[in-house]
MIPAZA-988877 format. One line per 2 residues: for each residue x, y, z of C-alpha. Coordinates in nm, 2 decimals. Example, Ala and Ser with C-alpha at 12.3 -4.5 7.8 and 13.67 -1.06 7.14 Angstrom:
% MIPAZA-988877
1.23 -0.45 0.78  1.37 -0.11 0.71
% end
This chain:
% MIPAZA-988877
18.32 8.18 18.02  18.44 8.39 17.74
18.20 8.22 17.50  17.87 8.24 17.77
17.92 8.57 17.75  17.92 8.59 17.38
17.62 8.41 17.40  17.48 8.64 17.63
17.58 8.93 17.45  17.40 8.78 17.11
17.10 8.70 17.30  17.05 9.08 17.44
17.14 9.17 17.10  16.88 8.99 16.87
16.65 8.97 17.16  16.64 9.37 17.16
16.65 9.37 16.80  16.32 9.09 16.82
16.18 9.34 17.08  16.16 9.63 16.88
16.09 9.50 16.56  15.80 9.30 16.77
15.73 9.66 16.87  15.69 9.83 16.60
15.54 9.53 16.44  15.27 9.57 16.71
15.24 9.95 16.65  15.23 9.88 16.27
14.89 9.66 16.30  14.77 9.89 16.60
14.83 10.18 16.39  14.61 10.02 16.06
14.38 9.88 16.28  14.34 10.26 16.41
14.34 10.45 16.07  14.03 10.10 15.96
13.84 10.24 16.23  13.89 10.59 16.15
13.82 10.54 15.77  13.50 10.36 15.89
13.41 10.62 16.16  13.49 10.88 15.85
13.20 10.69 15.62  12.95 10.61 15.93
12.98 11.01 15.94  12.87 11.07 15.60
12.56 10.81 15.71  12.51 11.03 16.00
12.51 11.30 15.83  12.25 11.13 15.55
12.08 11.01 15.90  12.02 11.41 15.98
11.85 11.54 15.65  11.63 11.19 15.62
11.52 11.28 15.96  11.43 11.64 15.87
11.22 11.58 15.54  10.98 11.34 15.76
11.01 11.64 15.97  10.87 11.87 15.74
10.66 11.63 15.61  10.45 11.69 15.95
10.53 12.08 16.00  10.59 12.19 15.67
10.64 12.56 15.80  10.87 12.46 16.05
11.27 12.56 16.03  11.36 12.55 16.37
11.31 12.13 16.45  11.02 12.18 16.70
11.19 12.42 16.91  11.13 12.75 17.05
11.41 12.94 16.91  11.62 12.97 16.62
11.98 13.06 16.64  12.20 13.19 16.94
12.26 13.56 16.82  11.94 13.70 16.64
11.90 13.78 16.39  11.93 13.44 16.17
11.92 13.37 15.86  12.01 12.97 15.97
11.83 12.83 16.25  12.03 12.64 16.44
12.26 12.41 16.53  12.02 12.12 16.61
12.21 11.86 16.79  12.08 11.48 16.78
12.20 11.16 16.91  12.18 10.86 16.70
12.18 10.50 16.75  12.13 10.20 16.44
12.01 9.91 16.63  12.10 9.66 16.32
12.44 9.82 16.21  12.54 9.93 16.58
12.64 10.27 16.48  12.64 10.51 16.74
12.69 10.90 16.72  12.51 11.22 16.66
12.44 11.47 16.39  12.44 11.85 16.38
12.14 12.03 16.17  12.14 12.40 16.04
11.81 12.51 15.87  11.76 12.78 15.65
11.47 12.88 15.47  11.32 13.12 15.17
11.01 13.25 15.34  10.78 13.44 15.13
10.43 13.59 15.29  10.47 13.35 15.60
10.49 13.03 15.42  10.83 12.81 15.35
10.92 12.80 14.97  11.22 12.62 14.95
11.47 12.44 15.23  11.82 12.41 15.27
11.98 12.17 15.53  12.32 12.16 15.63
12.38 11.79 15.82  12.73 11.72 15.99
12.79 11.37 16.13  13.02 11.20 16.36
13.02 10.89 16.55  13.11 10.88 16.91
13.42 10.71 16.90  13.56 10.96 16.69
13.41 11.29 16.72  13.67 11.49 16.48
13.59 11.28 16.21  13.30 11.45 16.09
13.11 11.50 15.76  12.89 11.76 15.64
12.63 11.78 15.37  12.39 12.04 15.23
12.05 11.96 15.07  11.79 12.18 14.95
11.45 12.05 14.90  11.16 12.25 14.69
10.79 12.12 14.63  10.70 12.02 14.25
10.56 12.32 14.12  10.30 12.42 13.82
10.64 12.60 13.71  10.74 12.25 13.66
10.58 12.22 13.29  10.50 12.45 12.95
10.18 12.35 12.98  9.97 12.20 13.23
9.57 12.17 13.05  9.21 12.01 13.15
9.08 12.00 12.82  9.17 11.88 12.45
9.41 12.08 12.29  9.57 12.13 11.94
9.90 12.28 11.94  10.00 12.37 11.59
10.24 12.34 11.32  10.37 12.64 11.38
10.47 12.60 11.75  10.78 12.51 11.89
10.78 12.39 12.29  11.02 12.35 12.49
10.92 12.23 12.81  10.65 11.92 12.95
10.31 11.94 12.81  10.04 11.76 13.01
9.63 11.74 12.97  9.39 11.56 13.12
9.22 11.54 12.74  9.36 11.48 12.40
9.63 11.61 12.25  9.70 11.68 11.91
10.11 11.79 11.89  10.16 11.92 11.53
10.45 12.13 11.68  10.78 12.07 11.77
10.83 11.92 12.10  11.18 11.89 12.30
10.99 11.74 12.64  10.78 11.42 12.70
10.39 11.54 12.59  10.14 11.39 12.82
9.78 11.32 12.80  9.54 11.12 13.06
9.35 11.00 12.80  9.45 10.64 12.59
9.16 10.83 12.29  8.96 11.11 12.24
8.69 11.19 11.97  8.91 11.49 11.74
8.67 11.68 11.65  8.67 11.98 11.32
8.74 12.22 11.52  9.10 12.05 11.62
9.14 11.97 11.19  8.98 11.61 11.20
8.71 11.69 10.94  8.89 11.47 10.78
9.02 11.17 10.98  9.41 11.14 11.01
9.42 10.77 10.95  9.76 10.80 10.91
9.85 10.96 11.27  9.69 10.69 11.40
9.31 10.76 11.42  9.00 10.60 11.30
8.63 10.65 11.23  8.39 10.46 11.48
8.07 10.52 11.33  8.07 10.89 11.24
8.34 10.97 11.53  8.74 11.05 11.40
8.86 10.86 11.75  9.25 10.92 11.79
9.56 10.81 12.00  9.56 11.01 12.35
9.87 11.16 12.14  9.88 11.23 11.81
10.04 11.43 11.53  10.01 11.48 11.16
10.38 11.73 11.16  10.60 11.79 11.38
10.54 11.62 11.71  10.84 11.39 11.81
10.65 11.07 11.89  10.90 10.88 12.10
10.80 11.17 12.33  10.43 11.09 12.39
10.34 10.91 12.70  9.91 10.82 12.74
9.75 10.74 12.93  9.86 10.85 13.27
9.73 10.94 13.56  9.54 11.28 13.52
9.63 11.59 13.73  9.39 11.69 13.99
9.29 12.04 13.90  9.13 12.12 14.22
9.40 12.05 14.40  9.65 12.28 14.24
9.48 12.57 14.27  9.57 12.83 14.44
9.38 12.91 14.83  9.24 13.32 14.68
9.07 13.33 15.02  9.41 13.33 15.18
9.56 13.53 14.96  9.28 13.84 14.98
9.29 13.79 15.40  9.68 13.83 15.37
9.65 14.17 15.14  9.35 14.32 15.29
9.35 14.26 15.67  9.73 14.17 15.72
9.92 14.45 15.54  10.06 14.18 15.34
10.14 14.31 14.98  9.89 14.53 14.78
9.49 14.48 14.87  9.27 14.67 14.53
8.87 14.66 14.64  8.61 14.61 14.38
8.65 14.94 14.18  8.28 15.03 14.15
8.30 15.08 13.82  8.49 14.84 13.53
8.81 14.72 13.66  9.15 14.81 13.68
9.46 14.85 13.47  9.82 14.80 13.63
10.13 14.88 13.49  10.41 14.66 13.66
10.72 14.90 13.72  11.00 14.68 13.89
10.92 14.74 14.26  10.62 14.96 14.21
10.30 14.92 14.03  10.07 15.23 13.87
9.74 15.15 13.91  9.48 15.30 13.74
9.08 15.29 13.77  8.90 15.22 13.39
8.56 15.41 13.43  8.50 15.34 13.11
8.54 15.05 12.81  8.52 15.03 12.43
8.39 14.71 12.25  8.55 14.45 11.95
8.35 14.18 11.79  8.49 13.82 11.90
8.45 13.52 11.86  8.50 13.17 12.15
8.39 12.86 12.22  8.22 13.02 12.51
8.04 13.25 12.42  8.03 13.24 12.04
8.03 13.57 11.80  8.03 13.86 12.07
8.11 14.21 12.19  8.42 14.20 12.39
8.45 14.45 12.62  8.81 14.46 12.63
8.95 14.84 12.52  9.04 15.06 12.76
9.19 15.45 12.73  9.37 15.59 13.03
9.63 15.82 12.87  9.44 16.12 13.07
9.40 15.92 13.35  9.65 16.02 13.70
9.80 15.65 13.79  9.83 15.56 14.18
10.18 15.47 14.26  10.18 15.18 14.54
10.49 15.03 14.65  10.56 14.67 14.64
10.74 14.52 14.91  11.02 14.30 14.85
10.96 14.00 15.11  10.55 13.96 15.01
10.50 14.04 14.68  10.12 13.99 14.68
9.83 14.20 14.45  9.49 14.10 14.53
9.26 14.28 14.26  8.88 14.20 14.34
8.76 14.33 14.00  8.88 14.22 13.64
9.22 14.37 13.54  9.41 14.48 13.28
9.81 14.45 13.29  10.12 14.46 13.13
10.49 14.60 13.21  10.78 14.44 13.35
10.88 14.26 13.69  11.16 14.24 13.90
11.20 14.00 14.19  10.90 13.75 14.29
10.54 13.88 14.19  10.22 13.72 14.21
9.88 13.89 14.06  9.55 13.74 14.17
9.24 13.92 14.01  8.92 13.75 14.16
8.55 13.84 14.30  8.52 13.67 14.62
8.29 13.88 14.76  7.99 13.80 14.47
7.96 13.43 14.43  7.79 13.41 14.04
8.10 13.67 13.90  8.41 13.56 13.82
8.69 13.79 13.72  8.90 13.81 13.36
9.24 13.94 13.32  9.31 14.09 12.96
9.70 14.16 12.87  9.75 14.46 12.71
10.12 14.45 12.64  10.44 14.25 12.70
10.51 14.08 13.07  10.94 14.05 13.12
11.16 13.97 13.37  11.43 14.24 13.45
11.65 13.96 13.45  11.61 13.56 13.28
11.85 13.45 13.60  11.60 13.27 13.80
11.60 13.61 14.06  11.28 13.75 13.90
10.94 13.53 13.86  10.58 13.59 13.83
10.25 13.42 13.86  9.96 13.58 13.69
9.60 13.41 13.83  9.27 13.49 13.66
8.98 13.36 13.82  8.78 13.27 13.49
8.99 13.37 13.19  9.36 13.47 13.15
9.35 13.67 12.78  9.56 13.87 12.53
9.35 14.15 12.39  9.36 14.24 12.06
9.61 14.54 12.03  9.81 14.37 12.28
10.17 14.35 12.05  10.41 14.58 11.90
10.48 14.71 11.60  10.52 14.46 11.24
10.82 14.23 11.27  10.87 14.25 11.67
10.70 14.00 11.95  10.51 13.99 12.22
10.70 13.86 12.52  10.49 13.75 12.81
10.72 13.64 13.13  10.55 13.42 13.40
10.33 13.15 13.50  9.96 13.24 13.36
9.70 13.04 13.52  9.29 13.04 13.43
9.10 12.89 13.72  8.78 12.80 13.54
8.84 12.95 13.20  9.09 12.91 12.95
9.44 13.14 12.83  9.44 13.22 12.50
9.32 13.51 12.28  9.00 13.55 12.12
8.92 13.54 11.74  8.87 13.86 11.57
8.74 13.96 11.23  9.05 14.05 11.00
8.77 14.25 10.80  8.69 14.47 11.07
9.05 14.49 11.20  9.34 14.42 10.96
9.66 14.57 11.15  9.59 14.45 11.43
9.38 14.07 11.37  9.68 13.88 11.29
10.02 13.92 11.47  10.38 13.80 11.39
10.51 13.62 11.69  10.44 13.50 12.05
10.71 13.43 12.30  10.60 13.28 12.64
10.90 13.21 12.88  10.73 12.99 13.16
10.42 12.80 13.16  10.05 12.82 13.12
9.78 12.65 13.35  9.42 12.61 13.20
9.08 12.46 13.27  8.99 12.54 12.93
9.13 12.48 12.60  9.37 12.74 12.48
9.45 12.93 12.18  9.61 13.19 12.04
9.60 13.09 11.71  9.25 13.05 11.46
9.30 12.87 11.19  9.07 12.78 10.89
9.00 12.45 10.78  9.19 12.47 10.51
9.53 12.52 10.70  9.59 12.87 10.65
9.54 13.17 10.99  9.24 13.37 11.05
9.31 13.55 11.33  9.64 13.54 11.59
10.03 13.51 11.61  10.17 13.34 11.31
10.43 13.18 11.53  10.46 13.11 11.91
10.75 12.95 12.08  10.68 12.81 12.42
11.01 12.78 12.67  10.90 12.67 13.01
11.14 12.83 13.31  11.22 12.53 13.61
11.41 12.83 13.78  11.02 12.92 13.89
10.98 12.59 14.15  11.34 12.69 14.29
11.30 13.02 14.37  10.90 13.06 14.35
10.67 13.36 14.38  10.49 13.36 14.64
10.17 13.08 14.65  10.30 12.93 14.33
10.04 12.63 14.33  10.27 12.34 14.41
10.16 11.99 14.26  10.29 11.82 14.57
10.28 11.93 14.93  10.61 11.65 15.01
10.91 11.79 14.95  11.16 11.67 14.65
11.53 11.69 14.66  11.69 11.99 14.45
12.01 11.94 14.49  12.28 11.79 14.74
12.64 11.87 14.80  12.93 11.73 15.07
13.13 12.06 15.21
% end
């Protein structure tokens, strides 16, 4: 009996000791099998998460304007800055994954229209809802702002330049200056004419003669150009589709208190100096004449001086969340900007007129931080007048997008004979980029090499801050939206 019982006794013993390592076996694999699921319910959330902002760009793709997913309100407290939460079920009929995601929306809106979009996206599957992921993704439009240059013409750039930015045209390029960016062209050749220094053919660069023609690459250069950068042909930029809608803009400013509305002066135009936040406008009743020469007109009389140190300025305000100018007359403008800015100057009330803006001193940011930007539109031509730089030895700085609609940017060749100080200048800064039907130029050279009339040296740095945090109706190049940057919190 005595040995039963020890028997007994052992078989409680290991049997217990079976039971609870058997137990906590069990709980062992139930426990791994729990903390699987949970570290595959923790990525499904980051897909449900991914699941939210894909299904917001189609979204916008249909109602661009649109920060509140279709629905009649915004957020549960107004004011909101972040519209939102927007709550969504979501089911993935090949991976099974069921759960729901969580959207906040929050937009820079400028004048009524959506600039840029931010969208937060937290996931989590139904299984387990306090597993959850969240992600933030901001999504801008390709913007003008996007390039140093963006041209419908052939162009030269010269030796002396230095570019730091993309350069596109829809004609030939010739890149004698330094590049840092890929330099574009739409064109595989292009007849190089004397006036772009092919009087005598560069066979060297690349070109030949066909019959009396010097045809070259879409890209070239004879100095400076890095050619591993040059890219031709591509596909050209439409033109008419970037531009910017002027009817819009003028309805905004004059019958929507939108920004500043200035009527046709009645007389010549209108000079503006930009002061920060305000602007002094003045009226020019009157203009004084230089002898110029372009490739539009020829040898002319440019009406281009003006005098208003007598004059008494009209100080208008400029308000912070529309900064619009509509000028239906030509204009003249310099000073300096702070925040987002854009300048139209355009006729639309007189079909066969087209307006000109002339620069008459440097353009600058308050601050190179991205915070301050400007777009400067000319309907016909976007030009720096003659006196338009400082003393010997400094630079003109000119901050900002400068578009020509139908003309070209540049500045016009004067007579060093008639003008000597002020005919050839020392140096040209532009910090952002330059639209242009036309060809531009602010350098003349002779054939021989040496200037004739412009800045001796222009450096070109384009400024991508522009398509993240745009002026308002910066001509975008797409209407989809592209991803600027995306972060897990």
């Amino acid at each position: 009996m005595k040995n039963k019982g020890s028997i007994i006794t052992l078989v409680l013993v290991f049997g217990g000791i079976f039971l609870v390592l058997m137990g906590g076996l069990f709980g062992f694999i139930l426990l791994q099998q729990r903390q699987s699921l949970q570290r595959a319910a923790w990525n499904e959330s980051l897909h449900l998460a991914e699941a939210g902002v894909n299904y917001y760009r189609w979204h916008l793709r249909h109602l661009p304007d649109d920060l509140q997913d279709g629905q009649a309100w915004c957020c549960e407290s107004p004011p909101c800055e972040v519209c939102g939460p927007y709550e969504h079920s979501y089911s993935d009929g090949i991976s099974k994954v069921e759960g729901k995601f969580s959207l906040e929306i929050e937009g820079r809106v400028q004048c009524g229209k959506v600039a840029t979009v931010t969208i937060t996206s937290t996931g989590w599957t139904d299984k387990f809802p306090q597993t959850k992921r969240k992600v933030s993704v901001s999504y801008i439009r390709s913007t003008v702002a996007d390039f140093a240059y963006l041209l419908n013409d052939n162009v030269w750039a010269g030796s002396d330049r230095e570019i730091k930015g993309p350069y596109h045209s829809n004609g030939g390029i010739r890149m004698d200056g330094e590049n840092n960016a890929l330099v574009t062209s739409a064109r595989s050749t292009w007849v190089c004419t004397d006036s772009f220094g092919c009087d005598v053919c560069p066979i060297s660069a690349g070109c030949a003669m066909v019959g009396a023609d010097c045809v070259c690459p879409g890209v070239f250069t004879t100095a400076n150009g890095d050619e591993e950068l040059f890219r031709y042909p591509i596909p050209p930029f439409d033109f008419a589709g970037i531009t910017m809608d002027l009817a819009e803009i003028k309805d905004l400013t004059k019958n929507h208190g939108e920004g500043v509305y200035l009527p046709p002066s009645g007389e010549e135009g209108y000079y503006v100096m930009l002061n920060k936040e305000t602007i002094d406008v003045y009226k020019i009743t009157d203009l004084g004449a230089v002898y110029a020469y372009d490739l539009e007109e020829g040898w002319h009389w440019e009406y281009s001086v003006i005098d208003v140190k007598d004059a008494v300025p009209q100080t208008l305000s400029l308000p912070s969340d529309c900064g619009l100018v509509f000028v239906e007359d030509d204009l003249w403008i310099d000073g300096e900007v702070e925040g987002n800015l854009t300048v139209v100057s355009a006729d639309l009330e007189t079909p066969i007129e087209e307006t000109n803006i002339w620069i008459t001193g440097d353009i600058t940011y308050q601050n190179k931080d991205g915070l301050d930007g400007l777009v400067l539109l000319a309907q016909h031509n976007n030009l720096i007048t003659l006196s338009a730089a400082p003393e010997p030895g400094e630079k003109l700085e000119l901050h900002g997008i400068y578009i020509a609609q139908t003309g070209h940017f540049g500045r016009n060749h004067y007579d060093c004979s008639m003008y000597p100080t002020d005919c050839i200048k020392d140096y040209l800064e532009i910090y952002g980029s330059i639209v242009s039907e036309g060809r531009v130029g602010t350098r003349w050279s002779y054939s021989w090499g040496g200037i004739a009339s412009g800045f001796e040296l222009r450096e070109n740095i384009y400024d991508p801050e522009q398509s993240f945090n745009p002026p308002p109706f910066l001509p975008c190049i797409s209407d989809e939206y592209g991803l600027k940057e995306w972060e897990e919190l």
